[in-house]
N, C-alpha and C positions, 0 to 999 in steps of 0.2 A: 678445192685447192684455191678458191679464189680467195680473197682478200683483200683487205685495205690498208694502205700505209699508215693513215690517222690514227686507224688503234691500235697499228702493230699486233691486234689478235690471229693469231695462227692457230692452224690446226695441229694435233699432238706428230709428233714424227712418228711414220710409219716402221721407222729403222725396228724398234722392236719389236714389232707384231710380224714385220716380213719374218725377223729371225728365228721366230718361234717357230709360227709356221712351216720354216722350213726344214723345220726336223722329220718334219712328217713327208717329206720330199721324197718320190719311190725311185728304187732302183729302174733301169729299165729290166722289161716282161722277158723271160726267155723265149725265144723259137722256135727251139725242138722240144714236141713235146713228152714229159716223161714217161718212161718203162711202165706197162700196167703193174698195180702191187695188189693184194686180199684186201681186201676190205677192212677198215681198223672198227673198232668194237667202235660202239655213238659215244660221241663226249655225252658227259653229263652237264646240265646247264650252270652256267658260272664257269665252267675250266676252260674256257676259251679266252685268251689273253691277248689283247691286240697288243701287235709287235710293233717297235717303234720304228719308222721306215728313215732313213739316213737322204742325208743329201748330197744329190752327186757332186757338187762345187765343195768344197772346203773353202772356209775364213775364219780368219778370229774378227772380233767385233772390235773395227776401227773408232778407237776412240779419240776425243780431242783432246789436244793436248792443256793444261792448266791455262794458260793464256787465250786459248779460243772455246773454252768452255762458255756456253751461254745459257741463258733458259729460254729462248724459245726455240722452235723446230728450225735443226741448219740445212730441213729438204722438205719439203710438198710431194705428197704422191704416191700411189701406190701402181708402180709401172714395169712389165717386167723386160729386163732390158738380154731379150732372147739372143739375140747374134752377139753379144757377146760372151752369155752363157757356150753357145756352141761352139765358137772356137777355145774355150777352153777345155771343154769334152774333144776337141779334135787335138786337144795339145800343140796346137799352133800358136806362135803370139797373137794377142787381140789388137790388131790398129785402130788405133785412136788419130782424129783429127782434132782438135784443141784452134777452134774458129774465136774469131772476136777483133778487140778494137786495142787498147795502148795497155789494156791488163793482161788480156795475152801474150802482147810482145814482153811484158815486162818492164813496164818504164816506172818506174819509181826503185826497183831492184837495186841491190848491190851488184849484182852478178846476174850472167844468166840462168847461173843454178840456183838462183833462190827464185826465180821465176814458178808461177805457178804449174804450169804443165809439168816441167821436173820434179815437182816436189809431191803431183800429182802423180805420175810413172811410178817415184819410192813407194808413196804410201802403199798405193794399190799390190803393187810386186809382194809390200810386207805383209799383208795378210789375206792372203790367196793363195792356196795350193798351190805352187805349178804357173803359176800367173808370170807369161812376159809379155810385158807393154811393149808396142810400137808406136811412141810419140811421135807426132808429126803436127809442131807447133806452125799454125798459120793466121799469127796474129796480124792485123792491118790499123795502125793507128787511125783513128777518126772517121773507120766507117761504121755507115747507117744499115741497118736490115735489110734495105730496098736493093743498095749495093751489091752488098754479102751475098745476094738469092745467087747471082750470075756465079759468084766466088765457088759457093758453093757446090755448086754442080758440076766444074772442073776441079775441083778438089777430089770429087768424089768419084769423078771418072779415072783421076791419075792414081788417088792413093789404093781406092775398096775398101775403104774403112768398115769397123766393123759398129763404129762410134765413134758422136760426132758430138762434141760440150762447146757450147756454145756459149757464148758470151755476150749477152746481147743486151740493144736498149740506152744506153747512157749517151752514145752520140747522139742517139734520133733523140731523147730528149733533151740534149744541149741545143741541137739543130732545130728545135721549136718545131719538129714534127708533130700533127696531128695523131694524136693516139688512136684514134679508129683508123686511122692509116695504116701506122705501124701494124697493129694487130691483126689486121687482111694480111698484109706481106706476112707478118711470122705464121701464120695460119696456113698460109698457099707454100711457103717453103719445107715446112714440117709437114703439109699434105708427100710432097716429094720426095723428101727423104723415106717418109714411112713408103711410099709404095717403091722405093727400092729395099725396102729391109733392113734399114740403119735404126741403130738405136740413137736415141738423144739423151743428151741432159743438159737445159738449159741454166743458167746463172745470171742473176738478175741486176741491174745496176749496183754501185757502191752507196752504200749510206757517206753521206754530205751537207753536215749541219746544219752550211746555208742554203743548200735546196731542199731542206725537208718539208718547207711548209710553200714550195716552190710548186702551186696544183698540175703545174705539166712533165718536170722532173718524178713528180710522185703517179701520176698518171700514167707513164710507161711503166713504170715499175707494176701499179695495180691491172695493166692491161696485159702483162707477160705473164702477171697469176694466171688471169682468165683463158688466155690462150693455153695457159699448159694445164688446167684443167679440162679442158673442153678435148681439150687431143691427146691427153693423157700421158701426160710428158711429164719427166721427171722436173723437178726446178728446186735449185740450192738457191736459200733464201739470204743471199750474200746483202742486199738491202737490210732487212732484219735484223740480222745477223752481229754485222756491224755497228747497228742502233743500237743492239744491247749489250755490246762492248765498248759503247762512248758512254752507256749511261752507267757500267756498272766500276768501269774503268776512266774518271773525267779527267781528262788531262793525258790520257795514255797514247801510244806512238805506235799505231797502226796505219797511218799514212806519211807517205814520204813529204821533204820539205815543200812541195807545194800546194800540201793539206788537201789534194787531190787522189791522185794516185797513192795506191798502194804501197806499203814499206816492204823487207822481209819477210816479219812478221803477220802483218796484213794477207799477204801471199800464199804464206804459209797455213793462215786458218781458213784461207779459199779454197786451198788446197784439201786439206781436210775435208772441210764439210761435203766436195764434191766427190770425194773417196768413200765419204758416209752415202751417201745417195748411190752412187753406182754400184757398191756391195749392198746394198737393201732392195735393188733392182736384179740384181744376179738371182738373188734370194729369192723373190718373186716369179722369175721364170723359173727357177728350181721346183718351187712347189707346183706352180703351175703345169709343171711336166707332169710329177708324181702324183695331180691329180687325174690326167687321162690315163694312168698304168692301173 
């Protein structure tokens, strides 16, 4: 999952291979076992036909829409995001906390429905069986990871989230944080979460013309690849992402007037790509069941 800013080389999205994969996702085993029957005559070899096993989750495959369409991968990862697989087999809503810094509050919006976490809830609701989101946005403008760890863990005692998208990195690199810094914190926090049983998925700074060749702005960004490899975290490559919507789009209006923040639209294909990652992580626990059945 790791990578570098400078060449923008990413690895392929996992989104289609989880999908495939998880056709072959098993039911669960029954418990009682069947009625004895005779004996049936031997197959003869070749007439045994593997049966195609279904996936317990239902989705269609969230696609971007024309404007946030890109070529490289809009997630890292192949992670299976279990607790929230299981509360939709429970048929209960999945709570989601939606953590971060002035892109989760929304500040560049028109509104607070065009905000990403809402636009986040639709998506995910539109293609998912059965799917209801408990959004619980707890954006904090201008804080750092180091901050966030405390945030975190009364968040998670009040909500019980079942998932936690994080938003993270772009203060600690405005704040001239040391990246082997940052990346202990994001490591020691995400050790935390995991041993409560929360799923993640992180979201990496915004692409920013003038800090792209800025080595400490791009440093966080290359140091939250590393992290979320190493701990096997999802990560929406919202840096990326946006690189190859300035470059294929130059002059286009994906950030609001102070060429910082996010616009609508902007919002909008954050929102996606992190839609695209969390149904490619359901996916993955799906199979991942169907392969202990």
């Amino acid at each position: 999952m790791g990578r570098r800013v400078s060449s923008l080389g990413i690895l392929t999205a996992a989104f289609a291979v989880a999908s495939a994969a998880a056709v072959m996702a098993a039911d669960p085993v029954a418990t009682t076992a069947p009625a004895a029957a005779p004996l049936a005559a031997p197959v003869q070899p070749g007439a045994i036909q593997a049966q195609a096993r279904r996936p317990m989750v239902r989705t269609d495959n969230p696609r971007a829409s024309s404007e946030c369409k890109v070529k490289s991968p809009a997630y890292e990862g192949r992670a299976a995001l279990r607790a929230v697989r299981r509360a939709i087999l429970e048929k209960r809503p999945v709570r989601v906390v939606a953590l971060g810094s002035s892109s989760t509050v929304g500040v560049g919006a028109s509104s607070p429905l065009a905000s990403y976490p809402v636009r986040l809830e639709n998506d995910l609701e539109g293609v998912i069986d059965g799917l209801k989101v408990e959004m619980f946005t707890r954006g904090q403008s201008g804080e750092v990871a180091e901050g966030a760890a405390e945030r975190i863990k009364a968040q998670v005692a009040e909500i019980k989230p079942d998932l936690v998208v994080w938003q993270v990195g772009t203060n600690d690199a405005l704040a001239r944080i040391d990246a082997e810094d940052f990346g202990n914190q994001l490591r020691e926090t995400l050790t935390w979460l995991a041993s409560h049983k929360i799923d993640v998925v992180l979201i990496d700074p915004q692409y920013i013309e003038r800090l792209s060749q800025d080595p400490l702005y791009t440093g966080i960004v290359n140091e939250i690849a590393t992290v979320a490899s190493e701990m096997r975290v999802l990560l929406v490559n919202r840096y990326d992402a946006m690189a190859d919507l300035a470059r294929q789009h130059p002059g286009s209006t994906y950030l609001a007037n102070d060429r910082f923040h996010l616009n609508d639209l902007g919002y909008r294909c954050m929102a996606e790509y992190a839609a695209r990652a969390i149904v490619a992580g359901i996916l993955q626990a799906d199979t991942e069941n169907g392969a202990m059945h």
